[in-house]
C-alpha atoms as one frame of an Amber mdcrd trajectory, in Angstrom:
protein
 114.886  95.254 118.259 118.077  93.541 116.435 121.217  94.340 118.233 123.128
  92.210 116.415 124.587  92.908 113.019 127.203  91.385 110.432 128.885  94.169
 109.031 129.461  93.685 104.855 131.896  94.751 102.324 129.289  96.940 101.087
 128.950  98.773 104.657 132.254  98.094 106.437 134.868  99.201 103.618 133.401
 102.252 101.532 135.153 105.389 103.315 138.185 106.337 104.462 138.913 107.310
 108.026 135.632 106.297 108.423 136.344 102.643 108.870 138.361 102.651 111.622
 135.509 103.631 113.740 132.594 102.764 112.073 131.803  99.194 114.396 132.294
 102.205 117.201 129.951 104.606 115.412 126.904 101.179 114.448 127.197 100.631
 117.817 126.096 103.906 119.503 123.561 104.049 116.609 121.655 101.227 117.776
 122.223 101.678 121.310 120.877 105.202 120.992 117.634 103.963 119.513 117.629
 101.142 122.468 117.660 103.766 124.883 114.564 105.703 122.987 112.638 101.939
 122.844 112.896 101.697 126.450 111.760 105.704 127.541 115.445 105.960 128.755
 115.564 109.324 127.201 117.826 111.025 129.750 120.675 108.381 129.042 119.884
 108.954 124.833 119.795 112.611 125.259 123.394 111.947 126.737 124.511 111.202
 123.336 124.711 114.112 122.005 127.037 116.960 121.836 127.267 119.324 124.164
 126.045 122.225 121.909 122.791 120.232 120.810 121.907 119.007 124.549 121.450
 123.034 125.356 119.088 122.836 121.781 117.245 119.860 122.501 116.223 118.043
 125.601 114.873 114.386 127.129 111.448 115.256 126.873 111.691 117.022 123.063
 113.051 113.295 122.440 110.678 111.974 124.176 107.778 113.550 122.094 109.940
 113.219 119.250 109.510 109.072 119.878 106.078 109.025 120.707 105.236 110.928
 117.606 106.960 108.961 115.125 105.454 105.852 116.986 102.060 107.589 116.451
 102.993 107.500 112.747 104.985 103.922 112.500 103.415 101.833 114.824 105.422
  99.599 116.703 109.256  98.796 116.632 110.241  95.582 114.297 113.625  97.061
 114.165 115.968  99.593 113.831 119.682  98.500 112.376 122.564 100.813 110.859
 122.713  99.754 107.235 125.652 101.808 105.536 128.165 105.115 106.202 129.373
 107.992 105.354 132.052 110.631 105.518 131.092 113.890 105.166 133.366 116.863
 105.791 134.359 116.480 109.399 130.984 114.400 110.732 130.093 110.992 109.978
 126.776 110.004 108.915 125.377 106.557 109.828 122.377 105.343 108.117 119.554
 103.017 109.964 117.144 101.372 108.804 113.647 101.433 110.831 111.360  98.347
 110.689 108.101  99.665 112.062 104.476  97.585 112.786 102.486 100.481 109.773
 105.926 100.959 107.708 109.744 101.517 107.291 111.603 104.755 107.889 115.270
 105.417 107.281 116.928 107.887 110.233 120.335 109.703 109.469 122.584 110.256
 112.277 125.578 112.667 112.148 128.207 112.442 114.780 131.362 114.678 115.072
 134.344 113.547 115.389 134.384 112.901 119.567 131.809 110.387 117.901 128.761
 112.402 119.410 125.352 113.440 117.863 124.860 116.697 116.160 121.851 115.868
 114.236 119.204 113.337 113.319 117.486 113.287 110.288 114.393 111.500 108.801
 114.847 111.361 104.671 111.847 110.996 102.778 111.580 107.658 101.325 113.586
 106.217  98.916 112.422 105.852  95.732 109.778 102.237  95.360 110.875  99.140
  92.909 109.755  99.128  89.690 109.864  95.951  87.498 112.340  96.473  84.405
 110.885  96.394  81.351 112.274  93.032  80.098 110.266  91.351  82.671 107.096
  94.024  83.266 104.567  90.871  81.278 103.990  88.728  84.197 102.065  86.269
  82.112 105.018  85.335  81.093 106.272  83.464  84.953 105.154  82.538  88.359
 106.174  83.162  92.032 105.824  80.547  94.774 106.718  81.398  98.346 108.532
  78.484 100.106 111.136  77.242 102.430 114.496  76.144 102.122 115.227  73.970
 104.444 119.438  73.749 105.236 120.407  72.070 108.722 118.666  73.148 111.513
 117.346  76.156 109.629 114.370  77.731 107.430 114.527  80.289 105.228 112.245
  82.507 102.981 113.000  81.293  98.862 111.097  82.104  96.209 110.971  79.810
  93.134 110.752  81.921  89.750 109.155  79.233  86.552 108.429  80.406  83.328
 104.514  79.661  82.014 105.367  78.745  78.919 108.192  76.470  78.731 108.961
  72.638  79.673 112.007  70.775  80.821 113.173  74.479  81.339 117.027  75.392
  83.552 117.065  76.564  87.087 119.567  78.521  88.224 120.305  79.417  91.853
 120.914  82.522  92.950 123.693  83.407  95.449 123.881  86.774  97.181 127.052
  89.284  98.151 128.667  90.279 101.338 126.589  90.852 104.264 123.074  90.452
 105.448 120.847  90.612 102.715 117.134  89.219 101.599 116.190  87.433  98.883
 116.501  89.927  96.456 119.718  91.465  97.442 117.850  94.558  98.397 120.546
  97.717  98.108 117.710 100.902  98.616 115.243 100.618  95.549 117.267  98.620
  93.627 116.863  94.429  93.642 119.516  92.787  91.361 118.731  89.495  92.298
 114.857  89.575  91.702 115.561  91.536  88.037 117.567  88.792  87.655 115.291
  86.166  88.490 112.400  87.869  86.749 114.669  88.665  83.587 115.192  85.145
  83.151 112.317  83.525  83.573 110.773  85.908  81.145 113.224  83.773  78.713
 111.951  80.501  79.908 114.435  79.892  82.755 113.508  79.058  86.376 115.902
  80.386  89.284 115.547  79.869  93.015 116.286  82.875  95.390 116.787  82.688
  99.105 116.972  85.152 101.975 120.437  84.972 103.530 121.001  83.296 106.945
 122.920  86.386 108.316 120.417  88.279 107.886 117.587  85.818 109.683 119.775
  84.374 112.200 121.972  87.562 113.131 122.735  85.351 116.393 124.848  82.826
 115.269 127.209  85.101 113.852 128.826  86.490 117.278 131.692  83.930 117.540
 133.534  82.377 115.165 132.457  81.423 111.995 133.614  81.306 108.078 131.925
  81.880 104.695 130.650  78.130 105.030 128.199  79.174 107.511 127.769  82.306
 105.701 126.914  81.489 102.273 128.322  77.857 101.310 125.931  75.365 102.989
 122.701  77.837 102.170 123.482  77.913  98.265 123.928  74.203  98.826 120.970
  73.483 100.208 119.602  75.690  97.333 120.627  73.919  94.420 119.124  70.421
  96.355 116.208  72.762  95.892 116.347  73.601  92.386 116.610  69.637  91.724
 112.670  69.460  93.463 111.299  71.954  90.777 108.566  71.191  88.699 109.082
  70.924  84.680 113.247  71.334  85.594 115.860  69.860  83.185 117.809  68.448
  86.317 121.008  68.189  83.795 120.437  71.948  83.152 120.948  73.305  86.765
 123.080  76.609  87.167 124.914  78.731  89.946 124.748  82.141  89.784 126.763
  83.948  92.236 127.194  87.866  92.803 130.287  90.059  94.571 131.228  87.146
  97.674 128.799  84.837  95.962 130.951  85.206  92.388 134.129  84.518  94.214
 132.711  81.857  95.984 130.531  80.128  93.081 134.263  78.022  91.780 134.544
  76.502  95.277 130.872  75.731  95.284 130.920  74.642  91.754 133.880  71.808
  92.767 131.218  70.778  95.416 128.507  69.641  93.132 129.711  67.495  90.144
 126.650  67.372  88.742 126.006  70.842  88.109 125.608  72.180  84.945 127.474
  75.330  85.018 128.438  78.434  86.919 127.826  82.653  86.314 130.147  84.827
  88.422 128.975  88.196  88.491 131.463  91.014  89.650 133.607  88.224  91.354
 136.658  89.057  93.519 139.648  87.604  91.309 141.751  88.775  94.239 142.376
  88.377  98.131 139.450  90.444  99.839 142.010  92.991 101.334 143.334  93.761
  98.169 139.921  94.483  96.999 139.280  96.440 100.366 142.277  98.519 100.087
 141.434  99.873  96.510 138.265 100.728  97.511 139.580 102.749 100.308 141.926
 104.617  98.012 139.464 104.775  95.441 137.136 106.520  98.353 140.242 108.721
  99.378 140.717 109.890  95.700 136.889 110.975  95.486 137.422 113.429  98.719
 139.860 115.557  96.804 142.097 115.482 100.202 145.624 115.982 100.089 145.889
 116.895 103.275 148.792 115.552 105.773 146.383 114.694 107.718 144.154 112.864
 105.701 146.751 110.752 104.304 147.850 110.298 107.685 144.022 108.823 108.555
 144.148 106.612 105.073 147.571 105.007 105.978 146.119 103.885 109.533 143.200
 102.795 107.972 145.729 100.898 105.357 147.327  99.534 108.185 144.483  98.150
 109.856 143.328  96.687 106.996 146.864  94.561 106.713 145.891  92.541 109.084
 143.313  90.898 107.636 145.950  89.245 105.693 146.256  86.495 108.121 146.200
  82.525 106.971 146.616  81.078 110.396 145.635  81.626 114.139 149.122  81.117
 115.820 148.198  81.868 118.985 144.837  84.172 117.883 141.626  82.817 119.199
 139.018  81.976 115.972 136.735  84.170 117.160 139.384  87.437 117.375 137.405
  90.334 115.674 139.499  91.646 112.799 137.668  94.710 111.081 134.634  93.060
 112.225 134.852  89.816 110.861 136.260  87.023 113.293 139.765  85.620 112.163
 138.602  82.861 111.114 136.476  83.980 108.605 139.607  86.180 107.307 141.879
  82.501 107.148 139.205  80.487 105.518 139.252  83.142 102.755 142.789  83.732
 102.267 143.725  80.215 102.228 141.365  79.615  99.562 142.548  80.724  95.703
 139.704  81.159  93.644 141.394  81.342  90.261 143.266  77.681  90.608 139.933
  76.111  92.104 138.071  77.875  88.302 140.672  76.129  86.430 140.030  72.934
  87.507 136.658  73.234  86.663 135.576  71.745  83.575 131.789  72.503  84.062
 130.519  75.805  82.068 131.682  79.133  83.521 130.162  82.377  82.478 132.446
  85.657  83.887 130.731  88.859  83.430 132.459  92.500  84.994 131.009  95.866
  85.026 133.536  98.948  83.979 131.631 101.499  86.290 131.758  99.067  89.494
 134.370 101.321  92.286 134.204  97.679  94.766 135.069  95.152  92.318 136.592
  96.291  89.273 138.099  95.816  86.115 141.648  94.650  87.798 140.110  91.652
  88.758 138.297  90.821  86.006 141.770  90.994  84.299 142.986  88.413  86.612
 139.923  85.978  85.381 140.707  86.661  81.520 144.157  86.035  82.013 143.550
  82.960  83.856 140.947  81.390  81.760 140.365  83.198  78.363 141.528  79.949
  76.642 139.651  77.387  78.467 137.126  76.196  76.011 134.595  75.698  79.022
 134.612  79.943  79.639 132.994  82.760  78.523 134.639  86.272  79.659 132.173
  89.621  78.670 133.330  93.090  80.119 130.538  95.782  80.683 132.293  99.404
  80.730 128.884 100.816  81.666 127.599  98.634  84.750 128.572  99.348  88.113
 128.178  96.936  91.006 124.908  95.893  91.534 124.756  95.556  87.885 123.114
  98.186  86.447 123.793 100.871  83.456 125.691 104.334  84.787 127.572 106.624
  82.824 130.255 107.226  85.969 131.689 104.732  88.578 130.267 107.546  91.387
 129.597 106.199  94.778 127.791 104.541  97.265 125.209 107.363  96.956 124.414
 105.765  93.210 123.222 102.837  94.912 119.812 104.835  96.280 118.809 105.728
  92.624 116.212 102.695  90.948 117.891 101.393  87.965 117.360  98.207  87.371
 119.818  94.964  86.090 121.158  95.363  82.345 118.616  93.779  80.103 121.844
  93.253  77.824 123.251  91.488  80.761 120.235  89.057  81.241 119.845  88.491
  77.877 123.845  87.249  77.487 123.127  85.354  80.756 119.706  83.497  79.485
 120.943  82.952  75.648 124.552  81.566  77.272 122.400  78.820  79.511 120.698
  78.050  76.671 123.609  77.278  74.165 126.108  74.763  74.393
């Protein structure tokens, strides 16, 4: 079973007082389901309040196990996946990898951060393929490698049937651990993506991010060019190997981390054709992070002393991510679970100048409904480069983050409904490759 995990902006930063102890609250999730692998259910049954020990005891959990192992099969793994304030507990998410099939479990802890409750949900709703890409005559899936260093990961490579000397464009994921198709519950903005466009007659490459296949090498210290830089890298070498490609036609496509990144990648490769920044961080990442904690703070209709009291500390420990050099700080110093160097690489780089010295093709999209990057920093980008000749700039009011239609910015809950990618979005996307 995993028990290592690289928290995301996704999971680390959408509550309030909940993110000052969420690292504490991931941890006793997946040590609690450690203790169940190994049949130490007296130690597990320790984790819970003292009200539900006298309502449930070590051998209840250790039926409880056995049955759902019955059911699942074996243990792939078990790893908290997101969070959630509600009322006084805190709910923390896992998601269960078994041998048969997957199973999501809901703990709630109080607030001495023990267990009052677990919960199996029924299963989120499946994928379904949006409609602008349900023909699958129209493109083709191969399953391969991309190779990058010393590692391998899963990539698909997306090619329409019907076209020749057709673009690629290479897909780069957000914050976080994440597969191929930037899996957020049924929803798969990457894969609508690549399926949208190849529908249109453009090829894409998508890749399963190293955090999430090599968990391991993200204890110490390490910065988004381990993270996400020499992956998408690696990818676009791969998008030159494609079959029927137009090698002068080769794109970067970058969404959330992989938006704000894509101008710093895009200086790295001269030769590529153009860049699409989807929901891209204008700003420092603890800007962003503090909004959405007020933002969060604003939904709970708390005006409490002593919730304000629990958002300023939470304020205040999100300050010091500001940092831009170690001093006397070790790189590997954990600052809201990141190490500090990952926090200095990112604040010493300014994504706005490094856009405007771009003269390759930029395409800047920004969804109105989206609470974790919003329409403040898309300002920043319009400001910055509406009269560059080289950019496009198109604001969505309806899309939220992972880049589908809403009618309400809502919250992380609106992530576990399917709704797939805007077709109007794909189709801006495939007919601004296409022109010149």
């Amino acid at each position: 079973m995993k028990k290592i995990f690289t928290l995301s902006l996704f999971l680390l930063f959408s509550t309030v007082a909940f993110s000052q102890n969420v690292i504490s609250l991931f941890g006793k999730a997946g040590q609690f389901f450690d203790l169940l692998e190994t049949q130490k259910y007296t130690e597990a049954h320790q984790f819970f309040s003292e009200t539900e020990q006298a309502k449930i005891t070590a051998d209840n959990l250790k039926d409880l196990w056995a049955n759902i192992k019955t059911k699942l099969g074996a243990v792939k793994s078990i790893d908290p996946i997101r969070s959630k304030v509600q009322g006084d507990y805190y709910t923390v998410t896992c998601d269960g990898q078994f041998e048969k099939d997957e199973q999501e479990f809901l703990l709630v802890f109080d607030k001495t951060e023990k267990l009052v409750g677990i919960f199996m949900p029924p299963k989120a709703a499946a994928y379904t393929l949006p409609t602008y890409a349900a023909d699958t005559t129209l493109y083709h899936e191969k399953q391969v490698y991309l190779t990058s260093g010393k590692h391998q990961l899963a990539a698909v490579i997306t090619t329409p049937k019907k076209a020749v000397n057709f673009p690629v464009v290479v897909l780069v994921h957000g914050s976080g651990p994440s597969d191929m198709d930037e899996t957020v519950g049924p929803n798969k903005p990457l894969k609508d993506i690549a399926l949208g466009l190849a529908a249109k007659g453009i090829a894409s490459v998508r890749y399963v991010k190293r955090t999430l296949v090599y968990p391991g090498e993200f204890n110490g210290a390490f910065t988004v060019k381990e993270e996400v830089a020499d992956d998408a890298l690696a990818a676009v070498a791969l998008a030159k190997t494609v079959k029927g490609a137009d090698l002068k036609n080769i794109y970067l496509l970058g969404h959330s981390l992989g938006g704000m990144l894509a101008p710093r990648l895009g200086a790295q490769l001269p030769d590529l054709k153009g860049i699409i920044m989807l929901s891209a961080p204008s700003r420092k990442l603890t800007d962003v992070i503090v909004e959405q904690n007020n933002y969060m703070f604003s939904l709970a209709k708390d005006t409490t002393a002593a919730s304000k009291k629990s958002l300023d500390e939470v304020l205040k420990a999100v300050g010091q991510t500001r940092i831009t050099k170690l001093d006397k700080m070790k790189p590997d110093s954990l600052i809201l679970g990141l190490p500090a160097s990952y926090w200095i690489d990112l604040n010493n780089y300014n994504q706005i100048e490094t856009a405007k010295k771009l003269t390759k093709r930029m395409f800047i999209a920004q969804g109105g409904n989206d609470f974790q990057i919003t329409q403040n920093d898309y300002n920043l980008w319009n400001v910055a480069l509406n009269k560059k000749p080289n950019v496009r700039l198109k604001f969505y009011p309806e899309l939220n983050h992972l880049l589908s239609p809403q009618t309400a910015k809502g919250d992380m809950s609106q992530y576990q409904v399917p709704v797939n990618v805007s077709e109007q979005l794909v189709t801006d996307i495939a007919t601004w490759i296409k022109g010149k």
